[in-house]
N, CA, C and O of each residue as an XYZ file, in Angstrom:
804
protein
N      10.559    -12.915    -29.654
C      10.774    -11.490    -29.945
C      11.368    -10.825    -28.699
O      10.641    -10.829    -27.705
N      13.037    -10.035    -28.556
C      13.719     -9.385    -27.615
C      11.949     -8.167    -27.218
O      11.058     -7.731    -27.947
N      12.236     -8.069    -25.740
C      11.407     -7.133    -25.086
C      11.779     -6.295    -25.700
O      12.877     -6.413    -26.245
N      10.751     -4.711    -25.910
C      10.682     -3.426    -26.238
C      11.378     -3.242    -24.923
O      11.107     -3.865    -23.897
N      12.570     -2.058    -25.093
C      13.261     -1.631    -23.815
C      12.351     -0.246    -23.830
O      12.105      0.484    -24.791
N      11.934     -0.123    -22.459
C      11.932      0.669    -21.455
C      12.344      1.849    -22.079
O      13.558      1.658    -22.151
N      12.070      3.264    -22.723
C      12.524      4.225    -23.017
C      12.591      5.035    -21.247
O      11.612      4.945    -20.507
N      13.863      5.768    -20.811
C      13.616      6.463    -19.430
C      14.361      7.650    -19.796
O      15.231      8.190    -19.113
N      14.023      7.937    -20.713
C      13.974      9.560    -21.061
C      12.977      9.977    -21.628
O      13.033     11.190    -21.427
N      12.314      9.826    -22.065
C      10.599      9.940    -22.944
C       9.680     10.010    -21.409
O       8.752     10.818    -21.379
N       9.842      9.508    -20.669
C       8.464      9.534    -19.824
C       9.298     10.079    -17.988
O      10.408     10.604    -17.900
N       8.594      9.828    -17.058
C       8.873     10.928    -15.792
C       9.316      9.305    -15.262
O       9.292      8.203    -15.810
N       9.650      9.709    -14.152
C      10.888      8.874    -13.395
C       9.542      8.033    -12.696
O       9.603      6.804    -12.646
N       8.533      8.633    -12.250
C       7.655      7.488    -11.784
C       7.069      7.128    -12.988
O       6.594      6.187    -12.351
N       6.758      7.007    -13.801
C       6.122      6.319    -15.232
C       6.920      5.392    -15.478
O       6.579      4.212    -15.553
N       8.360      5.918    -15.670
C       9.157      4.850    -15.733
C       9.490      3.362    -14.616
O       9.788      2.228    -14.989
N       9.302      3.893    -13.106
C       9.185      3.269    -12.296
C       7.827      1.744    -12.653
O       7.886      0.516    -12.597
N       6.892      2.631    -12.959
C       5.802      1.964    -12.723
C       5.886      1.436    -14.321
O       4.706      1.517    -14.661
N       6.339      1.137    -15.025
C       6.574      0.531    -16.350
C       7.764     -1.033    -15.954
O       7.557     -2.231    -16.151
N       8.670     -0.498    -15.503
C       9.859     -1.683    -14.803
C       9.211     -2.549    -13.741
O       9.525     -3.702    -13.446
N       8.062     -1.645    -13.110
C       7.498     -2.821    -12.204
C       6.480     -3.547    -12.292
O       6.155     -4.442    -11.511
N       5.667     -3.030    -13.700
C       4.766     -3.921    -14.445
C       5.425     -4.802    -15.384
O       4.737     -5.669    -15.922
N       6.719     -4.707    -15.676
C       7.379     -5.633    -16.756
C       8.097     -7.037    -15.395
O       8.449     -8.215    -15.445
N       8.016     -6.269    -14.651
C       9.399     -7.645    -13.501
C       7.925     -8.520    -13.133
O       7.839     -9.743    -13.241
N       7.008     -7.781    -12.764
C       6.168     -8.392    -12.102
C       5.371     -9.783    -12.659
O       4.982    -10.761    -12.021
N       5.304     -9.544    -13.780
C       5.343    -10.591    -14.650
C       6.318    -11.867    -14.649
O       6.032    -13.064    -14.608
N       7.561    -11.221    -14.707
C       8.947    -11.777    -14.424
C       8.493    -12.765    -13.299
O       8.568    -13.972    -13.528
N       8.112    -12.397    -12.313
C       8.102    -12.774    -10.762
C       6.774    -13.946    -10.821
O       6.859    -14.916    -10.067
N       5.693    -13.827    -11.637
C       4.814    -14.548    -11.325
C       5.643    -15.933    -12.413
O       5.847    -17.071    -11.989
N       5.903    -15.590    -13.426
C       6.641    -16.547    -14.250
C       7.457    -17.492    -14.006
O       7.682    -18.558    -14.578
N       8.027    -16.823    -12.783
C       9.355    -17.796    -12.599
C       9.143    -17.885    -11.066
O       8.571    -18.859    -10.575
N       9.525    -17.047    -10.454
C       8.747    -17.071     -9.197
C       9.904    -16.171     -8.560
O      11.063    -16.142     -8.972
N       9.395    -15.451     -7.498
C       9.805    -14.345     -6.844
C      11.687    -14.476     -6.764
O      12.480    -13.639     -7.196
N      11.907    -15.358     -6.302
C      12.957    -16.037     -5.896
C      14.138    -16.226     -6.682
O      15.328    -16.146     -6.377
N      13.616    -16.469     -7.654
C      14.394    -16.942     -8.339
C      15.265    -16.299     -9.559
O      16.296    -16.642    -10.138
N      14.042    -14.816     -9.715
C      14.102    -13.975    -10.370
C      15.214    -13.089    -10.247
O      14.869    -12.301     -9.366
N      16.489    -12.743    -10.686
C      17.970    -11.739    -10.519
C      17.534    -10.410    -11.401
O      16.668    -10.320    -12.272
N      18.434     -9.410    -10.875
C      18.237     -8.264    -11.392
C      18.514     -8.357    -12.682
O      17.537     -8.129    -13.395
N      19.837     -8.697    -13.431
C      20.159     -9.207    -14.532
C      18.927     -9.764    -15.310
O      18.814     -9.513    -16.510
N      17.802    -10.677    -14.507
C      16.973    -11.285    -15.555
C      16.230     -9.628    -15.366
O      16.872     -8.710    -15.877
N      15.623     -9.465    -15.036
C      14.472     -8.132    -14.644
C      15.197     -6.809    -16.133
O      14.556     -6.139    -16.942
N      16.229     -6.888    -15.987
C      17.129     -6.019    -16.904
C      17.028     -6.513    -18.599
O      16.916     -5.829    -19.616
N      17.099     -7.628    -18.450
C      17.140     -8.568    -19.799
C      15.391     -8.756    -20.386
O      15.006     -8.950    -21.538
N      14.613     -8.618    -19.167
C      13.215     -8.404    -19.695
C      12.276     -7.222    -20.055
O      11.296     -7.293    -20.795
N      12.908     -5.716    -19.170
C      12.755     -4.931    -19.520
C      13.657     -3.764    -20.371
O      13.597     -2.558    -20.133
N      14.443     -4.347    -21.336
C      15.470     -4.451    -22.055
C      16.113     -2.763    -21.886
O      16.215     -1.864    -22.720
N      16.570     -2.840    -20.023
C      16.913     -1.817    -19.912
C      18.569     -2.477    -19.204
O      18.651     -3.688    -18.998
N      19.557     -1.723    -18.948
C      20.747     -2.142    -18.456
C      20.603     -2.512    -16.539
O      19.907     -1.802    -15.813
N      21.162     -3.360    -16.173
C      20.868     -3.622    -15.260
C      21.132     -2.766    -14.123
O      20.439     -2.916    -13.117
N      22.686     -1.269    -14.166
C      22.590     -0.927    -13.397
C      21.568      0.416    -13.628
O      21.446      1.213    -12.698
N      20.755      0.656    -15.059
C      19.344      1.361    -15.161
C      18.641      1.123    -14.057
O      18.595      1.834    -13.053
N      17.905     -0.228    -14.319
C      17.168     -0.777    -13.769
C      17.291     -0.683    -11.933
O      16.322     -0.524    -11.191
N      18.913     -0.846    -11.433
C      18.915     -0.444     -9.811
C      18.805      1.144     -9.650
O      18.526      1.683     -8.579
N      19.008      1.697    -10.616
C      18.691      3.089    -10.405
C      17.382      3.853     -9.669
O      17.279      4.761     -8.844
N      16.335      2.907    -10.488
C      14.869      3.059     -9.946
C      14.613      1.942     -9.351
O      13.459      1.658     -9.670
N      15.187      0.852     -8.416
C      14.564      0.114     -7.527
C      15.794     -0.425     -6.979
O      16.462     -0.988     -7.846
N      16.351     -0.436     -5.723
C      17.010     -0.949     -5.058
C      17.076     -2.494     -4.503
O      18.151     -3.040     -4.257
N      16.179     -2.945     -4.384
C      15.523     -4.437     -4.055
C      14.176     -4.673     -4.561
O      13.212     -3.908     -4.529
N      14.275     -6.048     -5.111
C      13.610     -6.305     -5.891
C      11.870     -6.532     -5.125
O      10.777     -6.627     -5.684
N      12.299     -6.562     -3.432
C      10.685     -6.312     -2.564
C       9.915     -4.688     -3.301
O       8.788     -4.634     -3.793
N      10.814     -3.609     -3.192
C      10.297     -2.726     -3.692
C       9.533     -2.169     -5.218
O       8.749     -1.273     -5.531
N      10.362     -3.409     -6.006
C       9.497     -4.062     -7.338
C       8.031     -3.903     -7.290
O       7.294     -3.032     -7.754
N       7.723     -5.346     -6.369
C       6.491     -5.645     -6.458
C       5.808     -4.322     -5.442
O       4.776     -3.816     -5.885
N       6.299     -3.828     -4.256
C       5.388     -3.348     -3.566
C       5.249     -1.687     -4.091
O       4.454     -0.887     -3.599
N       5.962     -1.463     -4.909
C       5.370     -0.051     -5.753
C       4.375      0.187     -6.122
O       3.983      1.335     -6.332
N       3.433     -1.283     -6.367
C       2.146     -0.648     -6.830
C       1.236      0.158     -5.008
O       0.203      0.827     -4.978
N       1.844     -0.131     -4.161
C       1.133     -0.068     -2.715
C       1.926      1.739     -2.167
O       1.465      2.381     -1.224
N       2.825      2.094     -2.807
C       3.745      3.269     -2.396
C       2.371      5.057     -2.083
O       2.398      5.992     -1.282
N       1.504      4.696     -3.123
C       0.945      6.103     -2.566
C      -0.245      5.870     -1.069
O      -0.925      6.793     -0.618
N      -0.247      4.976     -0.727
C      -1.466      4.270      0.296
C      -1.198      5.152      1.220
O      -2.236      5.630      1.678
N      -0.030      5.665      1.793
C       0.283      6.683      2.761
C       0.428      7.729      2.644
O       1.157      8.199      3.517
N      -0.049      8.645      1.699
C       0.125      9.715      1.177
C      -1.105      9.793      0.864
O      -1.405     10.964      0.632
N      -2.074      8.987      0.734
C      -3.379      8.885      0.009
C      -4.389      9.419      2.134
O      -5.459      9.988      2.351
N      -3.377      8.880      3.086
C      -4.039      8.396      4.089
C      -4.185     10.320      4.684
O      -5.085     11.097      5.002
N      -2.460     10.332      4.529
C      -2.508     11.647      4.851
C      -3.070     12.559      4.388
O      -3.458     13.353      5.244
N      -3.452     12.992      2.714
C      -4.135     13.814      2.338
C      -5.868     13.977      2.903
O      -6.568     14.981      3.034
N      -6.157     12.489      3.154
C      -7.478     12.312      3.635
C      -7.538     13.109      5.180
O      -8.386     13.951      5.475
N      -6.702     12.750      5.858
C      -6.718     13.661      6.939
C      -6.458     15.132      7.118
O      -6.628     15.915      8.052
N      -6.018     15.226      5.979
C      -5.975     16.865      5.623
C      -7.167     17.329      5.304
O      -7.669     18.300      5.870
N      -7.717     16.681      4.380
C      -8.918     17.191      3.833
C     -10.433     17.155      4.464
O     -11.553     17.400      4.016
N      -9.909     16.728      5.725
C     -11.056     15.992      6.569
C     -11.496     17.269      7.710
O     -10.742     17.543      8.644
N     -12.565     17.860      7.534
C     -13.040     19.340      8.292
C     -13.657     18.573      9.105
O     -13.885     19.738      9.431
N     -14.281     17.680      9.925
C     -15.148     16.855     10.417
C     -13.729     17.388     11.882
O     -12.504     17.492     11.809
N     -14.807     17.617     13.154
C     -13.948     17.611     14.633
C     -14.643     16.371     15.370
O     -15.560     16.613     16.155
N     -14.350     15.414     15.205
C     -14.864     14.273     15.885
C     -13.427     13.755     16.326
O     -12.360     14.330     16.114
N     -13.604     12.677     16.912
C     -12.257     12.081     17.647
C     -11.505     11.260     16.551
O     -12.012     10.665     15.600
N     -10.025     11.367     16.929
C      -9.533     10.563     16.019
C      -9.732      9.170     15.179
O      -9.537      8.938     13.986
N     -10.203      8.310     16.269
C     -10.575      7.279     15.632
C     -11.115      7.117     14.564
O     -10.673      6.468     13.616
N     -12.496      7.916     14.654
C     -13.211      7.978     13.548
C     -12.644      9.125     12.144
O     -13.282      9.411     11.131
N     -11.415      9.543     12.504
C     -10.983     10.403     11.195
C      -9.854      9.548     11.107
O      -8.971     10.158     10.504
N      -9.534      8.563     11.392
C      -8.280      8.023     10.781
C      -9.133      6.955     10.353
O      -8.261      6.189      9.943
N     -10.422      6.242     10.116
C     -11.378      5.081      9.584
C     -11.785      5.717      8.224
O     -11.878      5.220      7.102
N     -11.948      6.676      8.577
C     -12.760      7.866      6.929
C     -11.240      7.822      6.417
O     -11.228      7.957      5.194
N     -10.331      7.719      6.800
C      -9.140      8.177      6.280
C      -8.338      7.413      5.012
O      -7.450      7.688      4.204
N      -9.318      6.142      5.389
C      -9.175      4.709      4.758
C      -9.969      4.840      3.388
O      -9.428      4.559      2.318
N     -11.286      5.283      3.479
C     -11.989      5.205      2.352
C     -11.320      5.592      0.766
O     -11.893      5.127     -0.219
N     -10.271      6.332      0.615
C      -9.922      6.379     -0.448
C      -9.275      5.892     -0.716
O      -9.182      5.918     -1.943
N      -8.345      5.112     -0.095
C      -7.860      3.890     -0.039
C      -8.159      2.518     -0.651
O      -7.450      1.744     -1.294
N      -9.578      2.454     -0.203
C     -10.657      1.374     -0.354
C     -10.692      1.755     -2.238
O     -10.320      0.954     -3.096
N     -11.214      3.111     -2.505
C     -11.401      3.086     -3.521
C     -10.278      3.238     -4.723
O     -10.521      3.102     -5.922
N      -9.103      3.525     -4.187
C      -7.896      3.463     -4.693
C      -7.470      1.942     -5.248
O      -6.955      1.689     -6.337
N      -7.849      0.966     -4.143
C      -7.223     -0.653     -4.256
C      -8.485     -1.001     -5.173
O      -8.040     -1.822     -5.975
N      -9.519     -0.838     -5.390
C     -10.952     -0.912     -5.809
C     -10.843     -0.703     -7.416
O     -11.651     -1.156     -8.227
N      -9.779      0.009     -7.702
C      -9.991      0.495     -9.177
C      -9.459     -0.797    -10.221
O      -9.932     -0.921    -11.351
N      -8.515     -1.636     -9.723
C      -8.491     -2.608    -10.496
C      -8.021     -3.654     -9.547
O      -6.879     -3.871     -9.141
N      -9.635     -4.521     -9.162
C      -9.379     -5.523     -7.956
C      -8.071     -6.784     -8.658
O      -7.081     -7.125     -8.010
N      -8.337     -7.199     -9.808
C      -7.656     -8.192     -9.914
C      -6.371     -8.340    -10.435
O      -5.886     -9.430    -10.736
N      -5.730     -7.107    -10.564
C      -4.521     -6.906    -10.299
C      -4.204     -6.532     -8.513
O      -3.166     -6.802     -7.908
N      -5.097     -6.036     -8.105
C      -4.369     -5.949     -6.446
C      -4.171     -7.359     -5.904
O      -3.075     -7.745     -5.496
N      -5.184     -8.057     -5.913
C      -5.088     -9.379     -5.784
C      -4.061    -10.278     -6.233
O      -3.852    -11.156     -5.396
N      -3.121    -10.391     -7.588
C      -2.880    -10.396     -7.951
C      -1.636    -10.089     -7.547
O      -0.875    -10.998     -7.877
N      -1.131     -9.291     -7.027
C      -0.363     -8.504     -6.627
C      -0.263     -8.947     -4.737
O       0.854     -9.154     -4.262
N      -1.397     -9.034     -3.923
C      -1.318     -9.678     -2.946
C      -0.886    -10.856     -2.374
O      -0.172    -11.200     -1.432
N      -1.814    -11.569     -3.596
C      -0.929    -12.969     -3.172
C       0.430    -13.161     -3.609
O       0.913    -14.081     -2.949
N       1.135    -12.760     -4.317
C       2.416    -12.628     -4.721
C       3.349    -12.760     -3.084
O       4.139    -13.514     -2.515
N       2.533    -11.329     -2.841
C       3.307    -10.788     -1.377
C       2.908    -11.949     -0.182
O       3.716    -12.515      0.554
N       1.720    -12.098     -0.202
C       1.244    -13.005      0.941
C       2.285    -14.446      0.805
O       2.873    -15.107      1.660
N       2.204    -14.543     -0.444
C       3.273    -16.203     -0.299
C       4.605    -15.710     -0.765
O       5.147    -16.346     -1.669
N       5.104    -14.834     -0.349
C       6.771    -14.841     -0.136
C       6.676    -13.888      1.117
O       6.066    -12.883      1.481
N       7.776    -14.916      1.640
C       8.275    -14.349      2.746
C       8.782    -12.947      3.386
O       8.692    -12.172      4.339
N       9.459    -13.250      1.977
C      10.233    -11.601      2.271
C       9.549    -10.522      1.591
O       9.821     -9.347      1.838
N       8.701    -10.856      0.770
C       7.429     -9.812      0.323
C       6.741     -9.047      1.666
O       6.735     -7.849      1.948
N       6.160    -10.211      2.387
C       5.251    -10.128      3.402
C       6.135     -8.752      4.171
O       5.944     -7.536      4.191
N       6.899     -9.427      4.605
C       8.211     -8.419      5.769
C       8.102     -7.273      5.229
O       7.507     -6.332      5.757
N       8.655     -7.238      4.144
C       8.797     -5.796      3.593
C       7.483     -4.657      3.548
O       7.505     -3.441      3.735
N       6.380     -5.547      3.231
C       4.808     -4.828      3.111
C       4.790     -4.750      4.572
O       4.725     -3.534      4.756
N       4.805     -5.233      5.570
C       4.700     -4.650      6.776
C       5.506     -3.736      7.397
O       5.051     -3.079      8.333
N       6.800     -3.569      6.969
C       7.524     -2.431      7.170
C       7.244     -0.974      6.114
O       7.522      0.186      6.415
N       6.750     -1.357      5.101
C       6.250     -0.369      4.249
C       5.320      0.802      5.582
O       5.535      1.960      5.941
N       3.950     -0.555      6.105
C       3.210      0.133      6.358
C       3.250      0.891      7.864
O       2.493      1.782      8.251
N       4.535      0.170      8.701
C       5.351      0.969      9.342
C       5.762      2.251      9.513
O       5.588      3.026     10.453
N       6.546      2.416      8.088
C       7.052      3.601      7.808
C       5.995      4.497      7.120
O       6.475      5.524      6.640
N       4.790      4.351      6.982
C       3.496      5.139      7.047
C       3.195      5.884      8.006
O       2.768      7.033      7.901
N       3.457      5.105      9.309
C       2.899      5.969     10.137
C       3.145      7.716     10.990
O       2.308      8.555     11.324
N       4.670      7.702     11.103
C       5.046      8.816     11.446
C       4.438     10.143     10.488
O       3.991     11.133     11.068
N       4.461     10.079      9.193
C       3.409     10.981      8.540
C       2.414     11.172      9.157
O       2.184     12.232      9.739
N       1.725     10.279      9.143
C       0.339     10.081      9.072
C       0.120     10.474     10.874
O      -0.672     11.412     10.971
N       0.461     10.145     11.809
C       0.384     11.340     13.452
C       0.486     12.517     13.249
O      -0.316     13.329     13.710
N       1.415     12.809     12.576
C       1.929     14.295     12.057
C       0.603     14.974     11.915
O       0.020     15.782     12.637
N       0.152     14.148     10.243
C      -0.954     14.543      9.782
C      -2.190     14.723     11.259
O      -2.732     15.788     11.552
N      -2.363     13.615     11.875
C      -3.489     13.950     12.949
C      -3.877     14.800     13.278
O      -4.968     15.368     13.331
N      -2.137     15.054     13.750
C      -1.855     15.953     15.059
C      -2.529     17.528     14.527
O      -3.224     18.288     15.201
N      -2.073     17.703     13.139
C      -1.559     18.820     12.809
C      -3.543     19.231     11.924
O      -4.106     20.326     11.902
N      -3.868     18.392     11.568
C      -5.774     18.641     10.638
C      -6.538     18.181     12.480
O      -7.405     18.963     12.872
N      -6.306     17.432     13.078
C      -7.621     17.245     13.941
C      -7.127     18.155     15.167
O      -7.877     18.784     15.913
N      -6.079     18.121     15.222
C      -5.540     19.112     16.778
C      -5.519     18.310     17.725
O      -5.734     18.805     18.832
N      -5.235     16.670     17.644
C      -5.661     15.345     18.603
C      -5.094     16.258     20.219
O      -4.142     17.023     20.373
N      -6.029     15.822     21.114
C      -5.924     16.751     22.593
C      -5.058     15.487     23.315
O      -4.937     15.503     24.540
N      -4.506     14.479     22.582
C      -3.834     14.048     23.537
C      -2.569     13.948     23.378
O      -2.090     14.308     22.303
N      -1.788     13.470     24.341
C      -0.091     13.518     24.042
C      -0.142     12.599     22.822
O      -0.975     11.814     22.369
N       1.228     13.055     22.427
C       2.154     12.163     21.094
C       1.865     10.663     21.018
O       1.448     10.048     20.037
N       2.178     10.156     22.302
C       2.386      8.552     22.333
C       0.694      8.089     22.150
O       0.550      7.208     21.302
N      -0.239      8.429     22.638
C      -1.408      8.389     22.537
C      -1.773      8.201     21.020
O      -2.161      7.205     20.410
N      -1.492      9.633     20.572
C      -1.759      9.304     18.881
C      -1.067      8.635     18.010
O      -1.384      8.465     16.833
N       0.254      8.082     18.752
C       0.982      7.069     18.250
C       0.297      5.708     18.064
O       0.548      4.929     17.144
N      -0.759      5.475     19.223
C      -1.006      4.347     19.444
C      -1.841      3.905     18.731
O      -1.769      2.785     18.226
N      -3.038      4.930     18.522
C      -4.128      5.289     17.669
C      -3.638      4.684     16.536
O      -4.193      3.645     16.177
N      -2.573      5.181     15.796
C      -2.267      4.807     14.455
C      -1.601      4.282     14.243
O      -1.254      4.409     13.069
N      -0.958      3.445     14.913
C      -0.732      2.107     14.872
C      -1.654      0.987     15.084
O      -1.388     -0.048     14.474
N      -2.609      1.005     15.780
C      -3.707      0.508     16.133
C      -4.460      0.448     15.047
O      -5.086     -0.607     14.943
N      -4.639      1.362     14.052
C      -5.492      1.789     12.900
C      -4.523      1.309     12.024
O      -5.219      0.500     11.411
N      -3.375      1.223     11.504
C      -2.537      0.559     10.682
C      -2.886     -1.275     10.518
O      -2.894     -1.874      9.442
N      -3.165     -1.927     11.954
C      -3.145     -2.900     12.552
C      -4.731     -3.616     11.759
O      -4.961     -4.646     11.126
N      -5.348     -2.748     12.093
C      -7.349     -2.796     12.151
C      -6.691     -2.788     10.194
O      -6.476     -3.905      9.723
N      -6.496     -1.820      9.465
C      -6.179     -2.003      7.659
C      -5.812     -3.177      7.314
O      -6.470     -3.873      6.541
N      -4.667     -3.547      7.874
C      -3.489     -4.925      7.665
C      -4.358     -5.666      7.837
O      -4.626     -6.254      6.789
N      -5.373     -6.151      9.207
C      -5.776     -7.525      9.316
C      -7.483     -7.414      8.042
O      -8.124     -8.434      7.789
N      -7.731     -6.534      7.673
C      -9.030     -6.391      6.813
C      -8.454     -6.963      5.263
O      -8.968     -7.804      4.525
N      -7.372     -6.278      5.109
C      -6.962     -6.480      3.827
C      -6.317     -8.223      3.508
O      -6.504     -8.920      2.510
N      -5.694     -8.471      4.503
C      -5.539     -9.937      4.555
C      -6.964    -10.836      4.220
O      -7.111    -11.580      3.250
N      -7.772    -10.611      5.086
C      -9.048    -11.247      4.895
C      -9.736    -11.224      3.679
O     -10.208    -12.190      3.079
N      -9.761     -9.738      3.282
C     -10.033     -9.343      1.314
C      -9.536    -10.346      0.776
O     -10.192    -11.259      0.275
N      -8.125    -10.262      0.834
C      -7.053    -11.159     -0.096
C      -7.387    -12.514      0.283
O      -7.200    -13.250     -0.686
N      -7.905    -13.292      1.534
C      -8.597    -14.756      1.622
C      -9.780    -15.020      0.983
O     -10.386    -16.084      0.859
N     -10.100    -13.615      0.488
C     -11.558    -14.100      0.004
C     -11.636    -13.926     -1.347
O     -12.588    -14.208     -2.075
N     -10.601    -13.452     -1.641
C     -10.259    -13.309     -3.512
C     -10.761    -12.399     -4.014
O     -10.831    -12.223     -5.230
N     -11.321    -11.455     -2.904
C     -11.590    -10.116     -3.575
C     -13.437    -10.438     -3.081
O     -13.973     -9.765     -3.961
N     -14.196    -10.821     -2.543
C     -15.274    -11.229     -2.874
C     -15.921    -10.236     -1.609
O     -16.670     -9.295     -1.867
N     -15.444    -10.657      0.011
C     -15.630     -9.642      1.036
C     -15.407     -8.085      0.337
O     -14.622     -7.692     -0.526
N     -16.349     -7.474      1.035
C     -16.591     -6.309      1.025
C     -15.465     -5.129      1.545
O     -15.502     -5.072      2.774
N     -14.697     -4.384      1.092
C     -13.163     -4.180      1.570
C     -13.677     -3.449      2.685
O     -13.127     -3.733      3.749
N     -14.812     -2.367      2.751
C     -14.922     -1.045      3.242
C     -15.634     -1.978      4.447
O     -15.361     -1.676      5.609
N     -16.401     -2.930      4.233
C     -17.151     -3.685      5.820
C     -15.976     -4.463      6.251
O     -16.108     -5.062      7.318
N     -14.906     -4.565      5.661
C     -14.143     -5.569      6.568
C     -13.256     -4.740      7.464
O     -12.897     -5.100      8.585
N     -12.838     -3.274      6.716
C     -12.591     -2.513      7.828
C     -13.038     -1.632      8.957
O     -12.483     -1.097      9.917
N     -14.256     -1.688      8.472
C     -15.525     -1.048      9.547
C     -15.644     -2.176     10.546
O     -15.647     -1.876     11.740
N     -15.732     -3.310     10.223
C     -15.763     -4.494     11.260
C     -14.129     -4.231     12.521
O     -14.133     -4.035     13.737
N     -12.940     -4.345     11.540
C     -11.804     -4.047     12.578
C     -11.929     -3.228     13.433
O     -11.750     -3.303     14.649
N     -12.334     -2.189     12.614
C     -12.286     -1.010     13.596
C     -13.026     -0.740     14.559
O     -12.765      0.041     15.474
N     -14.438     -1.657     14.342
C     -15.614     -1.520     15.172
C     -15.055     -2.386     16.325
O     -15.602     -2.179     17.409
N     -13.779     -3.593     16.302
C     -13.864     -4.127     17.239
C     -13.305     -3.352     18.706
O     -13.420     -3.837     19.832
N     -12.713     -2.105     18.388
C     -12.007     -1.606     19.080
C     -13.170     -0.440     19.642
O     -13.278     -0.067     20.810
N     -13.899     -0.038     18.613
C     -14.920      0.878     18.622
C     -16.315      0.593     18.200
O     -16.824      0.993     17.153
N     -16.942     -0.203     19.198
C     -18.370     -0.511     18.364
C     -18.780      0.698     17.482
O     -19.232      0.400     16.377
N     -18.698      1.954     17.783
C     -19.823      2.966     17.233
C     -19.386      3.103     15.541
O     -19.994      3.675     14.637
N     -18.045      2.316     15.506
C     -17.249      3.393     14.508
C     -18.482      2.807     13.120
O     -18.693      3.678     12.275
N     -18.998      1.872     12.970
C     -19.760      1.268     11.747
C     -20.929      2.140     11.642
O     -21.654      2.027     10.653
N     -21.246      3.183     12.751
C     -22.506      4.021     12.348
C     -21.686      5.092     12.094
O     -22.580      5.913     11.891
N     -20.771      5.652     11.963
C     -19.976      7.238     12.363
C     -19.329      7.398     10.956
O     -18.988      8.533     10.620
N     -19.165      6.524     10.245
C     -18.200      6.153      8.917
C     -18.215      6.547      7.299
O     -17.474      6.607      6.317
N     -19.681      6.787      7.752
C     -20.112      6.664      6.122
C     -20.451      8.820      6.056
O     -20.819      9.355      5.010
């Protein structure tokens, strides 16, 4: 039976997004990342192929759409965060909705991880994703905590705190979902900050 095409006038440009990247993604575990052409992705979500580049430019951004609000999720947390304690500990709280964001359906994140973890160019791209997180997210610091120190300082911070997420979530994803997401980043972070595992909750 030809795929149901993709209606992208009936629904909003991210609905539609997130419809093309639940249909490829499939695509991708099926056949395998690699191997997969826009043409096929087009032919499965029985939309035209230059549709289909309309809302995704490379096919890394496919799979990593389901990961696109994680930095926007980070920043609002720091907005919303009235607490005057030091940064560290408001960019760790900053995580928690995060936690419960990836939390809402573990075995599709998973799912979705290892995809990225075993391709190469998945991997690259998810680390430049979370790259280009960060300049928001100082902004955000700078601008909800009033951080008292220079720029590069809170640069470092959150990169440092980008660093402490990345290596927790890897470990999640070694454990198939089984580690505890919110102790594996209380552990990172504690390594930098013993106190941060009492300050967190």
């Amino acid at each position: 039976m030809p795929p149901s095409p993709v209606s992208v006038r009936a629904i909003s440009k991210h609905a539609v997004r997130a419809e093309l990247a639940r249909v490829a993604f499939n695509e991708f575990c099926a056949t395998g990342f690699n191997q997969v052409t826009f043409a096929d992705l087009a032919g499965a979500t029985g939309v035209s192929r230059s549709t289909f580049l309309r809302y995704f430019t490379n096919k890394e951004d496919v799979v990593l759409f389901l990961f696109d609000p994680i930095g926007d999720t980070i920043v609002e947390a720091l907005a919303s965060d009235a607490r005057s304690d030091d940064d560290w500990h408001a960019l760790r709280r900053a995580l928690n909705p995060v936690v419960d964001f990836l939390l809402r359906d573990t075995s599709e994140v998973m799912a979705f991880l290892d995809l990225i973890y075993e391709t190469p160019a998945l991997s690259a791209r998810f680390r430049e994703k979370q790259f280009d997180w960060r300049p928001n997210i100082v902004r955000a610091l700078q601008q909800t905590h009033a951080a008292r120190d220079e720029l590069f300082v809170t640069q470092v911070r959150v990169a440092a705190a980008m660093e402490c997420f990345a290596a927790a979530l890897a470990v999640w994803r070694e454990s198939e979902g089984r580690e505890d997401l919110s102790t594996l980043i209380d552990t990172s972070f504690s390594a930098l900050d013993p106190a941060i595992a009492v300050q967190t909750s």
